[in-house]
C-alpha positions as CSV (number, residue, x, y, z in Angstrom):
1,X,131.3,95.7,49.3
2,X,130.2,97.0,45.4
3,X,131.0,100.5,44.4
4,X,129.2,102.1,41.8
5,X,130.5,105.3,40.4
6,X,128.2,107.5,38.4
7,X,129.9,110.2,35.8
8,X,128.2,112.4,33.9
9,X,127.4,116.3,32.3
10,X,124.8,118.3,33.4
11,X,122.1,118.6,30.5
12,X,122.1,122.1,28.3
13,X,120.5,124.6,30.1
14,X,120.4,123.1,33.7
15,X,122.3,125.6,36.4
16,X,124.6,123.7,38.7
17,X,122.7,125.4,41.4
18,X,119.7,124.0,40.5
19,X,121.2,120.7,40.1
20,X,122.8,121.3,43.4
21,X,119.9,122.4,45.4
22,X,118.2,119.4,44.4
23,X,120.6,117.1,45.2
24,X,120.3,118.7,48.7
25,X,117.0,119.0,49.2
26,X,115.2,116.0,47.6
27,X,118.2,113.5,46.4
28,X,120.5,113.1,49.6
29,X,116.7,112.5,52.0
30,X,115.8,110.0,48.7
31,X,119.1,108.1,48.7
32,X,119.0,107.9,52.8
33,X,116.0,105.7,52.5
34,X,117.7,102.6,50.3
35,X,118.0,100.0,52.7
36,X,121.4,98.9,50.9
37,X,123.4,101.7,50.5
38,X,125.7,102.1,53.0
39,X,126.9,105.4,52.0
40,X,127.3,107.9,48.9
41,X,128.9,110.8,47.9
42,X,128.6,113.2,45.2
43,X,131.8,115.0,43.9
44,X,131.7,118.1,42.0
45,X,134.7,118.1,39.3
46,X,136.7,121.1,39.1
47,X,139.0,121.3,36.7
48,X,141.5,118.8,35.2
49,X,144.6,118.5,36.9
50,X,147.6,117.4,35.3
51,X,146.2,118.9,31.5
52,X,144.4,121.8,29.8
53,X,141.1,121.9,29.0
54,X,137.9,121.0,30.1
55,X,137.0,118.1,32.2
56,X,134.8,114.9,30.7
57,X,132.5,115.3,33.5
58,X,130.3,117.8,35.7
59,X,130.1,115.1,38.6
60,X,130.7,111.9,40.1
61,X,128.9,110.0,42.7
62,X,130.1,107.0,44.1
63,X,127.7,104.9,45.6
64,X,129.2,101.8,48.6
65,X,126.6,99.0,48.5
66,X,127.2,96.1,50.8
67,X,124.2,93.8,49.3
68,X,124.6,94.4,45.1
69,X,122.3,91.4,44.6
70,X,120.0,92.6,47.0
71,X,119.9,96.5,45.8
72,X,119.7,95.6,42.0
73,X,116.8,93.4,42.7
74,X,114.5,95.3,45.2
75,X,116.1,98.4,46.0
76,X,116.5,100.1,42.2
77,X,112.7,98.8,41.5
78,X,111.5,101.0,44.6
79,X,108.9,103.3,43.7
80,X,111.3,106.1,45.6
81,X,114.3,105.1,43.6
82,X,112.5,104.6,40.6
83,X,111.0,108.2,41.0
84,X,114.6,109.7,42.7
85,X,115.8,108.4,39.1
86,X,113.5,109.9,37.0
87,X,114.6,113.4,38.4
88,X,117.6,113.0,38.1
89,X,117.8,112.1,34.3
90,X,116.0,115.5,33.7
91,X,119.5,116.8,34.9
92,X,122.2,114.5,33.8
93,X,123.2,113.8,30.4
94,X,124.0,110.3,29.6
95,X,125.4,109.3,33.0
96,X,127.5,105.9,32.9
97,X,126.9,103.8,35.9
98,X,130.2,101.6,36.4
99,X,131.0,98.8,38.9
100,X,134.0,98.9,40.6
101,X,136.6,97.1,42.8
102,X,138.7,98.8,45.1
103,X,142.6,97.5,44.4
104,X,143.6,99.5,48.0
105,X,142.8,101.7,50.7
């Protein structure tokens, strides 16, 4: 199983409600519809925890894909995720996409 964790700011000017409300309304029914993702989540960040000041990043999503092979090569060239993607960088600012592997449970 791949992992991909998303991080990132919202853009200037866009409301976490509106970023929110999308995510509800047109990203989760989007995301649904990839044959190989298992599962995703998107986490709203707070505050930091153990230190002052603000956090790096708005959000994080972390995305459980049993296929990677699969889902880089027909799933992410979809015309829905293709198009799911293009909405979603009028929100985010420079998200970083990052492949991890789970060290425990």
């Amino acid at each position: 199983m791949a992992h991909i964790l998303i991080l990132y700011k919202l853009k200037p000017g866009v409301a976490r409600e509106d970023f929110e409300h999308w995510l509800k309304a047109s990203n989760a029914p989007a995301l649904r519809g990839v044959k190989r993702l298992e599962d995703f989540t998107v986490y709203r960040v707070e505050k930091r925890v153990m230190e002052a000041g603000e956090p790096s990043v708005d959000y994080v999503e972390l995305f459980d894909i049993p296929d990677m092979a699969g889902f880089v090569s027909e799933d992410l060239p979809s015309p829905a995720v293709r198009k799911n993607m293009e909405e979603f960088r009028g929100f985010a600012r420079n998200p970083e996409y990052l492949l991890a592997t789970a060290l425990s449970s």
